[in-house]
N, C-alpha and C positions, 0 to 999 in steps of 0.2 A: 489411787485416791485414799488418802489418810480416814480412816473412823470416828476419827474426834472430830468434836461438831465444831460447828463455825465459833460458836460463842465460848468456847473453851478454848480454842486460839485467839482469838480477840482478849479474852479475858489475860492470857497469859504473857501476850507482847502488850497490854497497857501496864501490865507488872512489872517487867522488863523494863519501861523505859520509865513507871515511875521510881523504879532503886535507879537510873541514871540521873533523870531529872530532879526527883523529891513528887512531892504531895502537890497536886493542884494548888491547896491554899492551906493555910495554917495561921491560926489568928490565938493571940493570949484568951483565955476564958476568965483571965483575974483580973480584968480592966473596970473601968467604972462606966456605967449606961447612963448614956447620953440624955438629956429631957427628950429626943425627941424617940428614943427607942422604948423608954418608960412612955411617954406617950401613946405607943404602936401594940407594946403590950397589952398596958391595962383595955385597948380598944379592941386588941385580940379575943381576950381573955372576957370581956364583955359580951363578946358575937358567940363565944359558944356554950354560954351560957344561957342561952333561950333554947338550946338544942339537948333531947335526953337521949340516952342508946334504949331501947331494948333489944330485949334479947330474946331470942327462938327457944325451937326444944332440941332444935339439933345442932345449937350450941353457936350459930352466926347469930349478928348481933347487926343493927343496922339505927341512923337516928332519925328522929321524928321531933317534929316542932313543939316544946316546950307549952306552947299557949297552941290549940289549934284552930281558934276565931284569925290566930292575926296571921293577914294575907300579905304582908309587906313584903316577905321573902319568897313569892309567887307569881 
């Protein structure tokens, strides 16, 4: 039985057949956003924005609610 773990032969026959295949997917990054992607954004981009990180002393970091009366997201 081979020493190489599982996930290091997995990893390296998905290599293998994406230089046969190509890349799962490949999209231009210089296109123009949709209304309904600018939509999806600025709605993203709003949600985590009630959210702050702080941070430890032993350097994890972890988020906590923004306002912490409002029970919405509970």
């Amino acid at each position: 039985m081979s020493d190489e773990r599982f996930v290091h032969r997995l990893m390296r026959f998905t290599g293998r057949l994406r230089a046969i295949f190509g890349p799962a997917q490949s999209s231009p990054l210089d296109h123009e956003m949709t209304p309904e992607n600018k939509d999806l954004l600025s709605r993203q981009e709003a949600a985590t924005e009630q959210w702050v990180s702080v941070s430890r002393a032993d350097g994890s970091t972890y988020l906590v609610p923004r306002d912490p009366t409002d029970q919405s997201l509970r």
